[in-house]
C-alpha positions as CSV (number, residue, x, y, z in Angstrom):
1,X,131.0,137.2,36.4
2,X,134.1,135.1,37.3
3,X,136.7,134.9,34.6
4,X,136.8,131.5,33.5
5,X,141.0,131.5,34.3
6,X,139.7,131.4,37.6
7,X,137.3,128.5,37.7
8,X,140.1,125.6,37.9
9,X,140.0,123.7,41.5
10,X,143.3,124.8,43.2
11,X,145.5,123.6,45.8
12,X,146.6,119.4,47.0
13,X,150.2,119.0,47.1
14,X,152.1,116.0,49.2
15,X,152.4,115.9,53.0
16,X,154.3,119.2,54.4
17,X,155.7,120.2,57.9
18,X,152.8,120.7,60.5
19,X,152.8,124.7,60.6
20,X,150.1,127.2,61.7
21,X,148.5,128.7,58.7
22,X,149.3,131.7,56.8
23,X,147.5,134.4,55.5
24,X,148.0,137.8,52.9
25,X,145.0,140.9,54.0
26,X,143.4,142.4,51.0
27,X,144.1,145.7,50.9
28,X,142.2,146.9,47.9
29,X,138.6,146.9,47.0
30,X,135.6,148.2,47.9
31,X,135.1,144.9,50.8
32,X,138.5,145.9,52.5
33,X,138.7,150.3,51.8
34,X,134.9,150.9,52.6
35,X,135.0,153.3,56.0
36,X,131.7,152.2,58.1
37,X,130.7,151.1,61.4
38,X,130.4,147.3,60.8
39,X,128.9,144.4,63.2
40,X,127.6,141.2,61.7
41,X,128.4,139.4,58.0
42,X,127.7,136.2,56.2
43,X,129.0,134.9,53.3
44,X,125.8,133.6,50.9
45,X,125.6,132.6,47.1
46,X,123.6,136.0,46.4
47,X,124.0,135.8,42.4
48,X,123.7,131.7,41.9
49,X,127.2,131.7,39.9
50,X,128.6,129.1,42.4
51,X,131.1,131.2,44.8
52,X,130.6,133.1,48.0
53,X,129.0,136.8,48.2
54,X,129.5,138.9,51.2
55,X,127.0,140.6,52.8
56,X,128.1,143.5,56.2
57,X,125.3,145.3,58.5
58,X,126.0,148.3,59.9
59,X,125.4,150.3,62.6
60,X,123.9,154.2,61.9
61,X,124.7,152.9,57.9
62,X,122.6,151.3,55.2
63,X,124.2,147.4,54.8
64,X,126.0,146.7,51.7
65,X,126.4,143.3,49.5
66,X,129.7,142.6,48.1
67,X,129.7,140.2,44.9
68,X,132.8,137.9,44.9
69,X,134.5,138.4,41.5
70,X,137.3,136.0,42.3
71,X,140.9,136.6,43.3
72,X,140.0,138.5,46.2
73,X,138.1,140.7,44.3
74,X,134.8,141.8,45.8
75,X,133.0,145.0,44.4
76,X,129.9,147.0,46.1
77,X,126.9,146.2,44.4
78,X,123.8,148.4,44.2
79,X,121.7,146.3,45.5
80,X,118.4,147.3,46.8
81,X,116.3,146.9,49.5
82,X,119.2,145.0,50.8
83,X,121.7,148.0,50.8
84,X,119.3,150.7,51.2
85,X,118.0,149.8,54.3
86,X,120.2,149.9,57.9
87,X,120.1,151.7,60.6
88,X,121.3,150.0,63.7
89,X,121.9,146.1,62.3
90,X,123.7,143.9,64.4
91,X,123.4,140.2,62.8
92,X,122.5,138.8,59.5
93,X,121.2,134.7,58.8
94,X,121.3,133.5,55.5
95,X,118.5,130.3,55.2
96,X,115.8,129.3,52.8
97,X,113.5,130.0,54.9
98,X,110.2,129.7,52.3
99,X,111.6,126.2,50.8
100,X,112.3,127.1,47.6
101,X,115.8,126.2,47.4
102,X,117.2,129.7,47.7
103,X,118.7,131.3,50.9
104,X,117.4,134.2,52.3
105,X,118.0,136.3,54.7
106,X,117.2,137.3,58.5
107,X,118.9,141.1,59.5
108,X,118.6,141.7,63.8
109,X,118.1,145.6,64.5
110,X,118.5,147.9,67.7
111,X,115.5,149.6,68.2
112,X,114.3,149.4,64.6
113,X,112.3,146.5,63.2
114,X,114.2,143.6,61.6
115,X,114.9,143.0,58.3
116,X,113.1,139.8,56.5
117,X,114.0,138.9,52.8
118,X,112.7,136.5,50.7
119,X,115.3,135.8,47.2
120,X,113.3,135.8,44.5
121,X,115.6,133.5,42.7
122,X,116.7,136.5,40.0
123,X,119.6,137.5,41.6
124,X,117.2,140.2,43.9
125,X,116.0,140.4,47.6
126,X,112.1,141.3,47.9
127,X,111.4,142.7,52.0
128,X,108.4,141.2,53.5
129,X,107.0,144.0,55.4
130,X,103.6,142.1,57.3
131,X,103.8,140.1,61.0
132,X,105.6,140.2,63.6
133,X,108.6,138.3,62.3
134,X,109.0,142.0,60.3
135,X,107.0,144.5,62.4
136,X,108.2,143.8,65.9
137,X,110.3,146.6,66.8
138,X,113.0,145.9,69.5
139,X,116.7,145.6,70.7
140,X,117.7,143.6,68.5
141,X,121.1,141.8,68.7
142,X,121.1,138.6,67.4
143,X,119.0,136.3,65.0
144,X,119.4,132.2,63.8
145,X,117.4,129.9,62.1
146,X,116.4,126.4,63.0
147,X,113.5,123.6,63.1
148,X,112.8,124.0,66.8
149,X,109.7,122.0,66.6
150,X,110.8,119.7,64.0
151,X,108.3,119.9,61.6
152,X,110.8,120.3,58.7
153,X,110.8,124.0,58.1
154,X,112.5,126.8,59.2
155,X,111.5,129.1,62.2
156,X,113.5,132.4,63.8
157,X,114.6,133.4,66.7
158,X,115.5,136.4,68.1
159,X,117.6,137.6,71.0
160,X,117.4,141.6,72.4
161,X,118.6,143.5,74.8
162,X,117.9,145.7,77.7
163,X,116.2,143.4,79.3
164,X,113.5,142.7,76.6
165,X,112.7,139.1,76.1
166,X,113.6,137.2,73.2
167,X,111.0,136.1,70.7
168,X,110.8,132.8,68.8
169,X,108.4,132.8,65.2
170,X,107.3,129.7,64.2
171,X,107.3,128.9,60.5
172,X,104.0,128.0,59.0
173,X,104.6,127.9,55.4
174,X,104.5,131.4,54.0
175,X,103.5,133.0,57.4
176,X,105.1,133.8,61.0
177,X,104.0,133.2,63.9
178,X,105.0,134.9,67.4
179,X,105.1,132.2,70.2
180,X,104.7,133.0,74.0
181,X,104.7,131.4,77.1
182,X,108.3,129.4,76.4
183,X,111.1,129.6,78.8
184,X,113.2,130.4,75.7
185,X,111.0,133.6,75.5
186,X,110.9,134.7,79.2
187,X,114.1,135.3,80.4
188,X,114.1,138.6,80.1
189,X,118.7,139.1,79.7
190,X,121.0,141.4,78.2
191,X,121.2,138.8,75.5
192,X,123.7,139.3,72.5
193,X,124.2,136.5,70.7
194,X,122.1,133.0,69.8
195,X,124.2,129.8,69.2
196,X,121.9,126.6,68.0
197,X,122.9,123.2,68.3
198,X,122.2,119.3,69.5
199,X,124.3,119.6,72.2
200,X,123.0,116.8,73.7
201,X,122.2,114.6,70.5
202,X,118.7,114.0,71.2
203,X,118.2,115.0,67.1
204,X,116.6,118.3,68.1
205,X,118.5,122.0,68.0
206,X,119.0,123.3,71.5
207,X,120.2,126.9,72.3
208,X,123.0,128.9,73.9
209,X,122.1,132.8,74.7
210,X,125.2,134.7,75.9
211,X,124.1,137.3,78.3
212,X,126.3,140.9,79.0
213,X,124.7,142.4,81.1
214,X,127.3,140.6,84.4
215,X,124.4,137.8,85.1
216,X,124.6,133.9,83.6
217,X,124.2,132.4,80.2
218,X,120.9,130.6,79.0
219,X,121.5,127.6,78.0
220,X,117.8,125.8,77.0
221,X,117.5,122.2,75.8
222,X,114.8,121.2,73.8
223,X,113.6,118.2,75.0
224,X,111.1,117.5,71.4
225,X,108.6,119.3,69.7
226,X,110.3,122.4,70.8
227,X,109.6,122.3,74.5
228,X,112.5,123.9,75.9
229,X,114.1,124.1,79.5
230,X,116.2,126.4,80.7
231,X,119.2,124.4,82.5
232,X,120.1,126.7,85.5
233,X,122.5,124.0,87.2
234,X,124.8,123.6,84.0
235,X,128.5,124.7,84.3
236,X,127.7,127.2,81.4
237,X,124.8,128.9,82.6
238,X,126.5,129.2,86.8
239,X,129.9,131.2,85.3
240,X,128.8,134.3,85.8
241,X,130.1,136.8,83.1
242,X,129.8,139.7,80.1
243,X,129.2,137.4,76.9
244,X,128.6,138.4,73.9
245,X,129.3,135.2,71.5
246,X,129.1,131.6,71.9
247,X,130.5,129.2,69.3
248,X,130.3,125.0,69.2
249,X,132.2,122.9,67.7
250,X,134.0,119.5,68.1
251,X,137.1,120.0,69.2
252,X,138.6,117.0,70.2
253,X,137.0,114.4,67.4
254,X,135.0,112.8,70.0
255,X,131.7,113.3,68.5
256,X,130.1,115.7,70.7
257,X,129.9,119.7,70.5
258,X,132.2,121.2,72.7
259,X,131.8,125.2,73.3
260,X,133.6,128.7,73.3
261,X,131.9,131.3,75.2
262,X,133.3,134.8,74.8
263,X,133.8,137.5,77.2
264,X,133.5,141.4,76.8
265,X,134.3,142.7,80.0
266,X,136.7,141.9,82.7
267,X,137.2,138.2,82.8
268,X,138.5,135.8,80.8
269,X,136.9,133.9,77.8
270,X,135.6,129.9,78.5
271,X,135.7,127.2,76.4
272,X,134.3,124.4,77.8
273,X,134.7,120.4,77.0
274,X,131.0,119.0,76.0
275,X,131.4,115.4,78.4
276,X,127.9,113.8,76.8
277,X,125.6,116.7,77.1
278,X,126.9,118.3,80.2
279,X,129.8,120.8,80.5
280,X,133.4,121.0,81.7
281,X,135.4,124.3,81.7
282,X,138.7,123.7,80.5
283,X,140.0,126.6,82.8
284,X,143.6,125.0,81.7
285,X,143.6,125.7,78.3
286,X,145.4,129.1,76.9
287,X,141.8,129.3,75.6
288,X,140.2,129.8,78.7
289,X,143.4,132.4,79.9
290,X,143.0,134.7,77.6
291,X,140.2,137.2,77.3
292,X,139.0,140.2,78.7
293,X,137.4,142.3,75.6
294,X,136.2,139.5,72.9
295,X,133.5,139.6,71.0
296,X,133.0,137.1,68.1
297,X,134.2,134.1,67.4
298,X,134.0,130.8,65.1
299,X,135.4,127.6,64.9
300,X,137.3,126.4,61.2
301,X,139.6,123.7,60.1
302,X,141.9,126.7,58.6
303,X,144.7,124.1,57.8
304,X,142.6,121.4,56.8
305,X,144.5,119.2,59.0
306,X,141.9,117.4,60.4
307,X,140.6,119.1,63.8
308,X,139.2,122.8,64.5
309,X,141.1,125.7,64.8
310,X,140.1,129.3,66.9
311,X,139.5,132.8,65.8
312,X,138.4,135.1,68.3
313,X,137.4,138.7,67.7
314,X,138.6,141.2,70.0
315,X,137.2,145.0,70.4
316,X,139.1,148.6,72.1
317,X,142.1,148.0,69.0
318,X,143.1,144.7,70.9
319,X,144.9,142.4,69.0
320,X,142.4,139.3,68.0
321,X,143.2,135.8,69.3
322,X,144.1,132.9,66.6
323,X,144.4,129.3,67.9
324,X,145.5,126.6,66.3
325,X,144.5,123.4,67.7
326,X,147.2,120.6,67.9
327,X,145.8,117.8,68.7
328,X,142.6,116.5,70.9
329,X,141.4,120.2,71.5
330,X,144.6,121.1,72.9
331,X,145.7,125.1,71.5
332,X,148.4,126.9,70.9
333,X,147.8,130.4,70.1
334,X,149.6,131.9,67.3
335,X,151.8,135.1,67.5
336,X,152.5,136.1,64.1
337,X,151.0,137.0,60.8
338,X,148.3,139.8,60.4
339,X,145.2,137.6,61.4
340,X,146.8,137.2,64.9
341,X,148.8,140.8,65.2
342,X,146.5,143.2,63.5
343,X,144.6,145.4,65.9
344,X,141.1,146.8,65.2
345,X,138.2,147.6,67.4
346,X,136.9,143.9,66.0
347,X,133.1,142.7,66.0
348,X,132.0,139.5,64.0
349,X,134.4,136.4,62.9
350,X,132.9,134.5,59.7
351,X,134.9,131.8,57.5
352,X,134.3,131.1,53.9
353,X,136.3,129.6,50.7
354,X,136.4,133.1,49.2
355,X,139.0,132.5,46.6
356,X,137.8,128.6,45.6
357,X,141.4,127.1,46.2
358,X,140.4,124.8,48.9
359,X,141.4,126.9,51.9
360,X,139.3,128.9,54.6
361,X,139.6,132.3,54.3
362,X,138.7,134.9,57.0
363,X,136.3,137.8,57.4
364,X,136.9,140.3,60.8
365,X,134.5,143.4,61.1
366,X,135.3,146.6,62.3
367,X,135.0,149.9,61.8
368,X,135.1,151.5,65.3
369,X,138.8,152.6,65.3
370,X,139.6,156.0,63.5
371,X,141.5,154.1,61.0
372,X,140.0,150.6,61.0
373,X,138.0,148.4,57.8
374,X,137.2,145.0,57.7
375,X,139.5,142.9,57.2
376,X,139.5,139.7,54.8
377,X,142.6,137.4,55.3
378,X,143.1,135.1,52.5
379,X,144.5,131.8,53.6
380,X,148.0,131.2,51.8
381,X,147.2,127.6,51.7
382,X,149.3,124.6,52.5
383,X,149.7,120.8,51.3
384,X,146.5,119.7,52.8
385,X,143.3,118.9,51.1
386,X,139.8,118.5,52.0
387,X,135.9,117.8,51.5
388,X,133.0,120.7,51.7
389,X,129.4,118.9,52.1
390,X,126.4,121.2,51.7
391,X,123.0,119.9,53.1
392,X,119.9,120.9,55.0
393,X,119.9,122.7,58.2
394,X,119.8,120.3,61.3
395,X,122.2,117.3,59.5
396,X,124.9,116.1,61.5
397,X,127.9,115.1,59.0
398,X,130.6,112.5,59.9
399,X,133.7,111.6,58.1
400,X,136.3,109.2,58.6
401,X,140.0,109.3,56.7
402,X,143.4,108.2,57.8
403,X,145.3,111.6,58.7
404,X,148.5,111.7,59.3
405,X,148.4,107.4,60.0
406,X,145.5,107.4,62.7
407,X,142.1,106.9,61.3
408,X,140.2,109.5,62.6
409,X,136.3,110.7,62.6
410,X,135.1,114.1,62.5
411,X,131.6,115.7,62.8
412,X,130.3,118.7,62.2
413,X,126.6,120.1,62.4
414,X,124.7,122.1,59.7
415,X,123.1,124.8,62.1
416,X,123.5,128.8,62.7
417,X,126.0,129.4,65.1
418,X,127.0,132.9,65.1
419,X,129.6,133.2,67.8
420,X,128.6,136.8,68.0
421,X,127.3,138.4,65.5
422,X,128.9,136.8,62.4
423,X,127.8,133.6,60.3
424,X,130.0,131.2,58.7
425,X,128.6,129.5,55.5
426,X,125.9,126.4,56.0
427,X,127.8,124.0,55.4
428,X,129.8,121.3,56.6
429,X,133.7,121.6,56.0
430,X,136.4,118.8,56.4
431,X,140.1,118.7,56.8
432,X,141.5,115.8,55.1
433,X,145.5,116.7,55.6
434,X,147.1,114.0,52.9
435,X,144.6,111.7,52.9
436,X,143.6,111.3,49.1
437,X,139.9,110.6,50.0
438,X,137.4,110.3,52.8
439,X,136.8,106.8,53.0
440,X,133.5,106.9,54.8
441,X,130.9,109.8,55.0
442,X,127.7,109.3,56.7
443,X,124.5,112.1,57.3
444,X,122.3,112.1,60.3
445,X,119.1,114.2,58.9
446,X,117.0,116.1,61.4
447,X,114.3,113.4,61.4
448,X,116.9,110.9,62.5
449,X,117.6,108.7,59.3
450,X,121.4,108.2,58.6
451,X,122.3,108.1,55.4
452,X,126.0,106.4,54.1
453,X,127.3,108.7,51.2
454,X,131.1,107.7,51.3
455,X,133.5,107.3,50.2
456,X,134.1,110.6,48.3
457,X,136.9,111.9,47.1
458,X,138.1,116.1,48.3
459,X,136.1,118.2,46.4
460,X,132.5,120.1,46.8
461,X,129.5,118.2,47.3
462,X,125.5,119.4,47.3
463,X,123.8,116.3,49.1
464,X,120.2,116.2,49.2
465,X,118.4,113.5,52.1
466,X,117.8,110.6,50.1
467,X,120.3,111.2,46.8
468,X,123.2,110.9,46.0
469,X,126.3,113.7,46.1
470,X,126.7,116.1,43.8
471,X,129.5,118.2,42.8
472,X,133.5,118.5,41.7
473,X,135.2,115.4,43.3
474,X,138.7,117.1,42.5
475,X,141.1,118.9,44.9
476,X,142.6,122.1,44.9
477,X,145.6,122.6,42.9
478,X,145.8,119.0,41.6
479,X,144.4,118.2,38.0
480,X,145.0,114.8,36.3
481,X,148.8,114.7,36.8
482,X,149.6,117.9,37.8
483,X,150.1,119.2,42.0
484,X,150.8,122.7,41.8
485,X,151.9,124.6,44.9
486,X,152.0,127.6,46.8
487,X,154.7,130.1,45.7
488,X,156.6,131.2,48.4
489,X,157.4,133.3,49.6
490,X,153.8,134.9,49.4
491,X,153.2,137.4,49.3
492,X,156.0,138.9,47.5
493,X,158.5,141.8,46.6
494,X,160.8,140.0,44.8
495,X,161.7,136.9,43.8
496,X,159.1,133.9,44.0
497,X,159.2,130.2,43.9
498,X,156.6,127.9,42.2
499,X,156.8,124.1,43.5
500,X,155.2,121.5,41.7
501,X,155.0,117.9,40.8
502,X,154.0,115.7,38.0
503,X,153.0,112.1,38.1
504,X,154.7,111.7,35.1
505,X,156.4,113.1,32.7
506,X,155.4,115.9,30.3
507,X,154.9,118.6,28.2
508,X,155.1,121.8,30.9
509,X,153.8,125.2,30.6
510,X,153.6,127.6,33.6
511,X,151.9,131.1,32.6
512,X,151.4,134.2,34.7
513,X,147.8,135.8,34.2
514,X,146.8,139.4,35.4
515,X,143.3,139.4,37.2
516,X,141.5,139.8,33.9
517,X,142.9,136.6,32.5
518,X,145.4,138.1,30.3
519,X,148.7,136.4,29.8
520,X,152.0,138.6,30.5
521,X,154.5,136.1,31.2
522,X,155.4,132.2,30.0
523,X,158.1,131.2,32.6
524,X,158.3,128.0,31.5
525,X,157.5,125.6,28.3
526,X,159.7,123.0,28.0
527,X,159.4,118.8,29.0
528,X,159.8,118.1,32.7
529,X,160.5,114.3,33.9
530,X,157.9,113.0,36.5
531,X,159.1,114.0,40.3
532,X,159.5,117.4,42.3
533,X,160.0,121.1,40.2
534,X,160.2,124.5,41.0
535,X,160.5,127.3,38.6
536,X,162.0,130.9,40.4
537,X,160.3,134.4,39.1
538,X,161.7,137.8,39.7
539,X,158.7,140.2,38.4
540,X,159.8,143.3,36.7
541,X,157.8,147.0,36.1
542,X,154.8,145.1,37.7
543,X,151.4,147.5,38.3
544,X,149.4,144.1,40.1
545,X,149.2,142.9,43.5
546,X,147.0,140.0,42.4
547,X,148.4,137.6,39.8
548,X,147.3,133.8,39.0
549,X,150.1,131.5,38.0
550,X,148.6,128.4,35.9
551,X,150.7,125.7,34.8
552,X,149.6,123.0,32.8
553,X,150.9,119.4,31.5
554,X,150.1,117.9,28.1
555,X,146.6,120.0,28.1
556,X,145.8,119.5,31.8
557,X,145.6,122.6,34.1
558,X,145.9,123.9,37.8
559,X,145.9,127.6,38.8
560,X,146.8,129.2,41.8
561,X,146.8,133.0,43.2
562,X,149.6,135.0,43.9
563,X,150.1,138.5,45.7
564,X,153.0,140.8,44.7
565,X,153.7,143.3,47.6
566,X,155.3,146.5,45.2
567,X,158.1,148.5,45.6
């Protein structure tokens, strides 16, 4: 159970310089020590207490759930049949697949059956063990969820290898079935990875099947009712390549899904400009320079300015690629900082608020190195805040705020795109850089009705088609008066600096809590005038690496996280 120090929203200060995002690496803990051979992950609510669990498959090694205990903190959890069944597992999809408001979970195997799960809603995963959804036995390498025929629940599909064909199962309320006869089930491919989304915002989920074994890509539009057809003259499926992930997203803010296509083997990686349903290779961009031996990969706004960033996964103890984008889908790769200089033998990229403070934080598999672990990077955070909107799969989210002086819409689509492995949270995540509030948010729902939900201010939001939001409208870091900020440096060795600002003037306490929540140091309690303060801290004889600095005004609270590097 969280601690309740560690339940206050964190993070909102005032406008700062336009700088790539920073990052401190957990380096204890059972999530970032655990020696094994890891491929996909997904962040999913396993427990119900409102933050993000962490789920890992394995290859030749059971899986293994990870409960998030805040701070960083995410112990192993006996938690059976989910970590005592493995094998070869290559990809994991979280999805309430049965409609009972809980997410469940999908796990693709090599040469094993797959893994089905239904939550029963008591903090436990039950296997389903009949049809072919769970019996089918083949290379497995990939697996997402999505409405393909639009009937309003959820169906599976499944991409192999070898040359096996991939296999859709239809959703009929409690049972599976096995469809044939589909051109999204006959192109027999190396495939590795599945990718869904209305590329061509027609309202239904198309599909994008990296291939590695030196062919083409699939790329299949649905064209309703879940007729697909493969699309053998698009730019994406004529690059010949080694795929493995493919990742969409909207780049440029111009309200279509533009797409990342990764490359494993001798060629460079392709991210390609979406131009109203067809595709344009931007063979320009440092995106599309780079390359050579990457795996997965996933779109995030990790600076909540606004527009998408890059994180690209790269395998034989390359260092992975981290893009910042700077404008109109224009990157700039960044050079320092672990997430961008650490080398592993890398596998899946998946994003997720792990520590609640407002900022994305990010999840690198491994394991293939003699010396390499997952690594989690937790985002140091910056001035910036922002809105999370959770809703059914197959929405389309837009949201307009003035960032930075320009008013300026973003979208982003509730759908399972893996980039490879990996799966980044359902849900729809904005960048709002200073802008105290979104001032228009409108939902496309998979049967086509839009529904106008804004304005909202940051914060969380569960929104359900037809009601209204629901959730903590406050931002990270900013409670009533108080704007507390990121000490810096962080992480530290020796001395510190706390920024913050009140609104007006009052009655100021700023505490230092040990993960547990107890108190061990009162750096300041005294009355501060309204405006800009900093308070400097030199620890002494400290035995933590992970510390929460609170600081509260006249009752009111904020609390932020801290990491002390020792000596």
């Amino acid at each position: 159970m969280r601690h309740p120090l560690l339940v206050f929203t964190i993070g909102l200060l005032a406008s700062g310089a336009d700088a790539a995002p920073t990052f401190t690496r957990v380096l204890t803990g059972d999530a970032a020590t655990d020696a094994q051979r890891s491929f996909g992950a997904t962040w999913f609510d396993h427990d119900g207490d409102g933050d993000q669990d962490l789920f890992v498959v394995n290859l030749g090694q059971n899986n293994r759930l990870y409960r998030n205990d805040g701070g960083g903190l995410f112990p192993r959890l006996p938690a059976p049949p989910l970590d005592s069944n493995g094998g070869d597992s290559f990809a994991v999809a979280p999805a309430d697949w049965n409609g009972d408001g809980l997410l469940d979970l999908y796990v693709a195997n090599f040469g094993q059956q797959n893994f089905l799960y239904r939550n029963d809603g008591a903090g436990a995963h039950v296997r389903i063990t009949t049809g072919a959804i769970a019996t089918d036995a083949a290379n497995s390498n990939g697996c997402a969820w999505l409405d393909f025929d639009s009937d309003g629940d959820l169906d599976q599909y499944v991409v192999n290898g070898g040359g096996q064909n991939n296999a859709l199962y239809r959703n009929d309320g409690s049972t599976f079935a096995k469809l044939t006869g589909n051109p999204a089930t006959s192109d027999g491919a190396d495939a590795h990875g599945v990718s869904v989304a209305d590329w061509d915002d027609d309202g239904d989920p198309d599909l994008c099947v990296p291939t590695n074994g030196g062919g083409v890509d699939l790329m299949f539009r649905n064209d309703g009712g879940g007729a697909f057809v493969s699309l053998t003259g698009s730019a994406v499926a004529t690059d010949p390549g080694t795929a493995i992930g493919a990742s969409f997203g909207d780049i440029d803010n111009d309200g279509d899904l533009d797409l990342f296509v990764s490359e494993a083997l001798n060629g460079n990686n392709r991210l390609y400009r979406n131009d109203g349903g067809t595709f344009a290779l931007l063979s320009t961009s440092v995106v599309s320079t780079d390359g050579g031996a990457s795996m997965g990969s996933a779109f995030a706004d990790a600076d909540n300015d606004g527009d998408l960033d890059l994180y690209v996964a790269n395998t034989s103890d390359t260092a992975n690629f981290f893009y910042e984008n700077s404008g109109n889908g224009t990157f700039v790769r960044v050079t320092t900082g672990d997430p961008a200089t650490d080398t592993h033998s890398s596998r899946a990229v998946t994003w997720a608020d792990a520590d609640d403070d407002g900022h994305l934080d990010l999840l690198v598999t491994s394991g293939f190195g003699a010396d390499d672990r997952n690594a989690l990077y937790l985002n140091d955070g910056n001035a910036n805040g922002r809105i999370l909107i959770r809703c059914a799969i197959g929405a389309r989210v837009r949201v307009h705020a003035t960032i930075g002086g320009a008013p300026t819409w973003q979208m982003r689509e509730i759908a399972q795109q893996s980039g490879g492995y990996g799966q980044t949270p359902l849900g729809a995540w904005f960048g709002l850089g200073t802008a105290t509030q979104a001032d228009s948010v409108q939902i496309r729902w998979a049967d086509g009705t839009v529904q106008d939900v804004g304005p909202l201010d940051p914060g969380v939001y569960e929104i359900a088609q037809g009601g209204s939001p629901t959730g903590a409208p406050l931002s990270p870091g900013e409670a009533g008066p108080v704007r507390l900020g990121q000490n810096t440096p962080n992480p530290f060795s020796g001395t510190t600096r706390i920024p913050f600002r009140l609104s007006r003037a009052g009655q100021v306490r700023l505490e230092i809590f040990d993960v547990a929540g107890r108190r061990l140091h009162v750096l300041a309690n005294d009355r501060f005038s309204a405006g800009e303060h900093s308070v400097e801290w030199t620890p002494r004889n400290s035995r933590d690496t992970v510390l929460f600095y609170r600081l509260s005004v006249d009752g009111v609270a904020a609390t932020r996280r801290m990491a002390l590097l020792r000596r």
